[in-house]
C-alpha positions in Angstrom: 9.7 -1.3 15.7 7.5 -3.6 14.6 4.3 -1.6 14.8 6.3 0.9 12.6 6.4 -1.9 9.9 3.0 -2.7 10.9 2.0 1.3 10.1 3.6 1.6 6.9 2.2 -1.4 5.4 -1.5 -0.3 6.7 -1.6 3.4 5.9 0.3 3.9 2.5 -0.4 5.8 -0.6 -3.2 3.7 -1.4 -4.8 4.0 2.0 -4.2 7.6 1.3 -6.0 7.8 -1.9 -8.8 5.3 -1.3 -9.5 5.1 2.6 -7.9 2.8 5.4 -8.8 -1.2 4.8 -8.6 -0.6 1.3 -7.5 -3.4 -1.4 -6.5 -4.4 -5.0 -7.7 -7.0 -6.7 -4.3 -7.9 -8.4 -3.0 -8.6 -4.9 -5.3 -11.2 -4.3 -4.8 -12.7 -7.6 -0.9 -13.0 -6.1 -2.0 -14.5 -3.2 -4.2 -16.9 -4.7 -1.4 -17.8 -7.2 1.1 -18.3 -4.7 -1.4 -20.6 -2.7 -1.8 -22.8 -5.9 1.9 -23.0 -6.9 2.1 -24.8 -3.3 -0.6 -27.2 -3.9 -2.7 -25.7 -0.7 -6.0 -25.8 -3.5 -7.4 -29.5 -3.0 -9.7 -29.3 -5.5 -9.4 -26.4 -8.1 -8.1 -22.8 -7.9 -10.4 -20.3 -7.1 -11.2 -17.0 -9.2 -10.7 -13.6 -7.9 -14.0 -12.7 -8.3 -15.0 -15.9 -6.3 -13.3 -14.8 -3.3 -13.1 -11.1 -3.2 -15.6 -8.5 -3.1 -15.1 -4.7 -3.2 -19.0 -3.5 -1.9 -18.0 -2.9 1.2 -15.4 -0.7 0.8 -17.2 1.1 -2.1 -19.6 1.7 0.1 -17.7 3.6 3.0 -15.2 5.0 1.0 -16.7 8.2 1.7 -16.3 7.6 5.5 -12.9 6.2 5.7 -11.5 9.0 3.6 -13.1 11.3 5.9 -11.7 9.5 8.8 -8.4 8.7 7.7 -7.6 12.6 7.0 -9.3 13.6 10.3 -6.0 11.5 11.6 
């Protein structure tokens, strides 16, 4: 049961459309707002861009579409 829940949250129609592992910037920005509305920033809140890259995944995009279709 929970590896179903587990499956649905990792292969989705993003995964689908952009490859397995893939991510959205505007979900980090949630995270990282959530984190600051609980004070857990000691000494300022951090920027997106400071703690999120995409070059990876733009880079094997390719690949993990191929991959994740092949499944």
């Amino acid at each position: 049961m929970t590896l179903d829940a587990l499956m649905d949250y990792a292969f989705n129609p993003s995964t689908q459309a952009n490859g397995w592992g893939t991510m959205e910037r505007a979900t980090w920005q949630e995270q990282i707002s959530l984190y600051a509305e609980l004070g857990q920033f000691t000494k300022r809140v951090p920027k997106v861009d400071e703690v999120m890259t995409m070059d990876i995944l733009n880079a094997t995009r390719d690949f993990r579409l191929k991959s994740f279709s092949a499944t």
